[in-house]
N, C-alpha and C positions, 0 to 999 in steps of 0.2 A: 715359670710362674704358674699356680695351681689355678688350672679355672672352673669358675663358680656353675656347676651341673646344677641346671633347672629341666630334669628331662618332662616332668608335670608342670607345664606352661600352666597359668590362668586364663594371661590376656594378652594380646596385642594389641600395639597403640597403631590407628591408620591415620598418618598426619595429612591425608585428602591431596588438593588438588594446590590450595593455598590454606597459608596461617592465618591471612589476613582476616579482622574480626568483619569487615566491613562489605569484605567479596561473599560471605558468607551466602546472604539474602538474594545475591544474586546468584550466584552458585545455586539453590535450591531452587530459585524461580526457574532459569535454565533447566535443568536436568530432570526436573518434572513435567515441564512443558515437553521435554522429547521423550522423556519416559511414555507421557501417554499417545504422543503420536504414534513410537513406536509399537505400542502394543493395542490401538485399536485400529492404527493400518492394518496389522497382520492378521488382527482376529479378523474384520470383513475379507480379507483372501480366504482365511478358511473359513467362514460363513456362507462366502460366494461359492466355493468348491463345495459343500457341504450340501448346500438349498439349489445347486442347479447341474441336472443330470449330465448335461452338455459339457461339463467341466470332468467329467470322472474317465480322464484318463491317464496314462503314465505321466506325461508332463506335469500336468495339475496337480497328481497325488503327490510328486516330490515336489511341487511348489508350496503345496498345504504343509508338508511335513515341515520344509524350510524357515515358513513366519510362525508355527508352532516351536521350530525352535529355538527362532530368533529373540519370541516372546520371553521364550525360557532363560536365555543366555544372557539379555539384558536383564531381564527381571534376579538376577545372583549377585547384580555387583549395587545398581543403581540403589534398590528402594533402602539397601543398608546405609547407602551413604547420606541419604535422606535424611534418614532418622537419626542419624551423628550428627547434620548440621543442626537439624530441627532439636535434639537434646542437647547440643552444645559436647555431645562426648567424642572422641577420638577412639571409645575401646572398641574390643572382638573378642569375643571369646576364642580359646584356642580350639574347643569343641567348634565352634563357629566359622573359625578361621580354615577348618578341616573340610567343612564341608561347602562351605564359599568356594574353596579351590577344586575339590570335587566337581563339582557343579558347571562352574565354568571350563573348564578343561572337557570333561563329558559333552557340553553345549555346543564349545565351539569347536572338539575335535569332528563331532557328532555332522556340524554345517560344513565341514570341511570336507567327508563322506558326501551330503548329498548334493554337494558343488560337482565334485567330479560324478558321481551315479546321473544325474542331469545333464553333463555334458557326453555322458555314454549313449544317453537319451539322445539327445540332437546327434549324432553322432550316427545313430541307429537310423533315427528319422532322414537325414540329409542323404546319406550312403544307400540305405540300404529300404529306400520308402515301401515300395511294394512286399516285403518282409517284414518292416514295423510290429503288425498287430500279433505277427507267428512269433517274431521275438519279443517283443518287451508283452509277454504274457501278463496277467495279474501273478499268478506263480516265481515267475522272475523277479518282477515287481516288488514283493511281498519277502522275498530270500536278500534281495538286497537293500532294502531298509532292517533287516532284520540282523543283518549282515554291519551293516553301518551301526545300528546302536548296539551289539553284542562288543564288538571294536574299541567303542567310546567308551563304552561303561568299563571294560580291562583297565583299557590305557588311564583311566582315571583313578580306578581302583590301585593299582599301580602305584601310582607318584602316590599318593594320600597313603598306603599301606608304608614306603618308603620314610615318609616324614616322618612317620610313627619313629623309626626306629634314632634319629635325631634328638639330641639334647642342645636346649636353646640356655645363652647366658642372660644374663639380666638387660642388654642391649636390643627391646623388643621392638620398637619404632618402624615399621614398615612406611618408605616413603611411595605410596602408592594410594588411590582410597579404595582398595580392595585388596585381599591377599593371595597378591601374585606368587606362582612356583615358585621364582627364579630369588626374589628376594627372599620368604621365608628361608630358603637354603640358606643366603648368603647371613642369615641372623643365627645358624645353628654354631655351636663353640667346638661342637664332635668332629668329627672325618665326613666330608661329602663328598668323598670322589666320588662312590657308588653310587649315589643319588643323580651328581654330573653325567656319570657313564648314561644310567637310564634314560634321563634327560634328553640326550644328545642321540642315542639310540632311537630313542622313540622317536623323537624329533623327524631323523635321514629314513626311519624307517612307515611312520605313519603321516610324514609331510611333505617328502621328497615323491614317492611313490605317487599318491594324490595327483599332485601339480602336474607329473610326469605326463599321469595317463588325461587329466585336463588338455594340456598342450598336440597330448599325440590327437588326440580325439580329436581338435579343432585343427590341425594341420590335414587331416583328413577329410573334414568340411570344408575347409575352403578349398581345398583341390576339386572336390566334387562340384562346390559349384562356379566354379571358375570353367568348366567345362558346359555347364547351360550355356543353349546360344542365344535362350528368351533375358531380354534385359528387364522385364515385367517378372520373369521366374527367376531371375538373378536375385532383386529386390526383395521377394518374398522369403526365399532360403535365407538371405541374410536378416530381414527382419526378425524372423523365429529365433535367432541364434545371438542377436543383439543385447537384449536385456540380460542374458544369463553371460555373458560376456564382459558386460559391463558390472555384472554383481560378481564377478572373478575378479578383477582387477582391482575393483573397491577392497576388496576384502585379503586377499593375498597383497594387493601391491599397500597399505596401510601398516598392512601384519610382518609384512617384511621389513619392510622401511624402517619401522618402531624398532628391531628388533636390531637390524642395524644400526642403526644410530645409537640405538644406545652400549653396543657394543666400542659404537667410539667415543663414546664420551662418559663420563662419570656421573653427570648430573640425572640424578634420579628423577627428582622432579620434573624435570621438562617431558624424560619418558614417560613419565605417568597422565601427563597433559598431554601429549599424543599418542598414547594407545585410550583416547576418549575416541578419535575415529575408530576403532575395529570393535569396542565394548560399547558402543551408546550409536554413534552416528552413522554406520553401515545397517545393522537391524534396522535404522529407521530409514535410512533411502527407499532400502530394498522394493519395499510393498508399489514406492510409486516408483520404481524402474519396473516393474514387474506390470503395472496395471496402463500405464503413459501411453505406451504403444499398441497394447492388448487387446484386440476387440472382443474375443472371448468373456474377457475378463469386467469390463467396462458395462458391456450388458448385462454379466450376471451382478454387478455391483448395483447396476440401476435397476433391477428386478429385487433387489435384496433391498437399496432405497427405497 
């Protein structure tokens, strides 16, 4: 059977979270309400970092970076869906749809980088403390955020040059309310192995590696301080190392889980209602796991109040 080449998409329909006409009002009450927590928790971290000198160092500068680009990452999916519920429309442009997927994949590969560059930080700090200031220079510092978004911006560049090359049929319904890689693929009518290949490559290659050096990093912290024999200095090495521990696990163990599950199941829908934890509800924790336990941070917030 001949199939119908739409390789100049218009639009894509994103059928949300629900059809229901009624979830709507609440749907948009929700996801505005977290919308702005998550984006003015993060801007007072980087305000705080910003307005107080005592914060300008490796930690803090990749903590600032982190709610800059949590801001960012949320801010790609959220305010479009807003504006679908609030116009009652379901569409995307496919110019729209391109750069939606851009954007998010850049963001959250981007948080993915300075997940692990942070845990290379505590890592540095816990191991190697009297070396600290020689190694994590401003120099380093600066090569590896530099590093981290030269990274993201490829790998995104990447999948979005890929789709280019994709011809979609008239089956355009994305059951997501954002336009995810993995579905727009699955709506093209052409050949996607290649696109799969990249997929799956990038994936082992820019996800696996990550996690890797996450893991060795903190196996190497806790060996270190498992060897203190102050239980006062025990506490303190593990408090510093807590929050960023806990914003790993939020984020990978959410991001994984999604990803599995829906590997086992067919049902689009319910995937798309649990990846609201890694795209909307991890960018908003974050700020107050990051500030709860923080005294640094707590002061320069009350300076900043």
């Amino acid at each position: 059977m001949e199939q119908e080449n739409q390789t100049h998409v218009s639009d894509f329909i994103l059928l949300g979270l629900s059809e229901e006409t009624k979830m709507q009002p609440l749907l948009f009450g929700l996801f505005l309400s977290m919308y702005l927590i998550t984006f003015i928790g993060n801007l007072l971290i980087i305000l705080a970092f910003v307005t107080d000198s005592h914060l300008h160092t490796p930690m803090y500068i990749f903590l600032s970076n982190l709610s800059f680009v949590d801001i960012c990452f949320t801010s790609t999916t959220v305010p479009k869906m807003l504006l679908n519920i609030r116009m009652q429309s379901k569409v995307i442009t496919y110019e729209g749809c391109l750069s939606q997927m851009y954007f998010f994949m850049c963001f959250g590969q981007l948080e993915n980088f300075l997940l692990t560059v942070m845990a290379y930080d505590r890592f540095v700090a816990i191991c190697h403390p009297l070396q600290y200031t020689i190694i994590m220079n401003p120099k380093l510092c600066g090569l590896l955020l530099l590093i981290s978004w030269l990274l993201s911006v490829l790998d995104s560049l990447l999948h979005d040059l890929m789709i280019l090359r994709l011809s979609f049929c008239t089956e355009l319904e994305i059951p997501h309310f954002f336009c995810d890689l993995n579905q727009v693929v699955q709506l093209a009518c052409s050949d996607t192995s290649l696109n799969e290949l990249v997929m799956y490559f990038a994936t082992g290659l820019l996800g696996v590696i990550p996690i890797t050096g996450i893991f060795f990093s903190y196996s190497k912290v806790v060996s270190s301080i498992l060897k203190i024999s102050s239980a006062r200095s025990k506490y303190k090495a593990f408090s510093t190392c807590g929050s960023h521990v806990s914003v790993v696990f939020l984020f990978y163990g959410t991001f994984v889980g999604i990803y599995l599950s829906s590997a086992a199941t067919q049902n689009s829908r319910k995937t798309a209602i649990a990846s609201v934890m890694y795209t909307v509800a991890t960018p908003m924790l974050n700020p107050f796991i990051y500030s709860l336990r923080n005294k640094d941070i707590k002061q320069a917030l009350k300076k900043l109040i």
